[in-house]
C-alpha positions in Angstrom: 105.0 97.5 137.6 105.1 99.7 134.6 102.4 99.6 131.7 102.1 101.0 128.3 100.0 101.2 125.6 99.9 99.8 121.8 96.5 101.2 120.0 94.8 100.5 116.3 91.9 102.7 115.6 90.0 101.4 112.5 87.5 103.7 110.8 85.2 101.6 108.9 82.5 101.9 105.8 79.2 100.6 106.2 80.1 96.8 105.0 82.5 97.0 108.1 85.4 97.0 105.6 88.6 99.1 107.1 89.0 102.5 105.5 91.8 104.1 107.6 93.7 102.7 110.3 95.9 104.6 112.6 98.2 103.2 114.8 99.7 104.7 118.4 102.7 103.7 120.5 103.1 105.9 123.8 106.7 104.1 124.2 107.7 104.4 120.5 106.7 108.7 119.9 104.2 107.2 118.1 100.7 109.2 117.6 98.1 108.4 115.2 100.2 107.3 112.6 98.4 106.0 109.4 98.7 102.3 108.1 97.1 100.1 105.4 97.6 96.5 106.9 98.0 95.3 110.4 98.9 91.8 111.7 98.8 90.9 115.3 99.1 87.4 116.9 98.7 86.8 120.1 99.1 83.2 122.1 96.3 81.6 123.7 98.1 79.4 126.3 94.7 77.5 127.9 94.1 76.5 123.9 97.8 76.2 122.9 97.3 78.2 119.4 97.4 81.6 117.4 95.2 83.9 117.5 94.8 86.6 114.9 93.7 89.6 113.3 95.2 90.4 109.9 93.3 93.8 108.3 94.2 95.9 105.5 92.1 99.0 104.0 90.6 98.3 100.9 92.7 101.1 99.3 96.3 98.8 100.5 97.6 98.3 97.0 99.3 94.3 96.0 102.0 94.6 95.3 102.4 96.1 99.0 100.7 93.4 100.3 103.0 91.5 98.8 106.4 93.3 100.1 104.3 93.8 103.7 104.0 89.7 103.8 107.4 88.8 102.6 109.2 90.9 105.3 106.7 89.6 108.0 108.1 85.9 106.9 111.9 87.5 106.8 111.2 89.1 110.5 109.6 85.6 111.4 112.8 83.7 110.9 114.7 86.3 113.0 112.2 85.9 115.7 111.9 82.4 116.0 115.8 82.1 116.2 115.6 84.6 118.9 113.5 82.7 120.9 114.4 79.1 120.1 118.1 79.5 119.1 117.1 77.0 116.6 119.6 78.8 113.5 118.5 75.8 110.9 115.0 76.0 111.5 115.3 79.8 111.0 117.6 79.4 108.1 114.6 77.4 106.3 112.4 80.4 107.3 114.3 83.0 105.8 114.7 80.5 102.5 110.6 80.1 102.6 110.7 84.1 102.5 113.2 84.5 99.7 110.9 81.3 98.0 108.0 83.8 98.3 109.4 86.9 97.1 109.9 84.8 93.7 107.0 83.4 93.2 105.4 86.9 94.4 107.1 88.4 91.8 108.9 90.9 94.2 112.5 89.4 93.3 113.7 88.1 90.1 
């Protein structure tokens, strides 16, 4: 069996609020490469839900937040018709995202 690696290093200031972040992927050429928000779910089967760690650097500006979380909702809809081949329940997803980026203010 082959393994790889995905890594987050998180520099933080003394109230433990992330600074810098830096990502690595060996599979991907990625090395140390700089980001200001990270989401990661992961399943917990023996609980049946979600668990999560959602950070962002105190220097990530909103109206990035805001683009970051409306593509996470577009890439949601693509994901869960991937793995359900459920295309009306992903339909709705992608129509929650577009929703979103209206009320965010990201599209008119």
């Amino acid at each position: 069996m082959r393994k790889t690696q995905i890594t987050i290093d998180v520099e933080l200031d003394e109230n433990h609020i992330p600074e810098k972040m830096t990502w690595n992927a060996q599979d991907g050429g990625v090395e140390k490469e700089e980001t200001k928000a990270v989401m990661i779910s992961v399943w917990d089967e023996k609980a049946s839900e979600a668990l999560r760690i959602d950070l962002w650097t105190k220097e990530m500006p909103v109206d990035q937040m805001k683009m970051f979380m409306h593509q996470i909702l577009v890439s949601m809809g693509s994901t869960y018709q991937r793995a359900t081949g459920e295309d009306d329940v992903a339909a709705w997803i992608e129509e929650i995202a577009e929703e979103f980026a209206i009320k965010s203010a990201i599209k008119m």
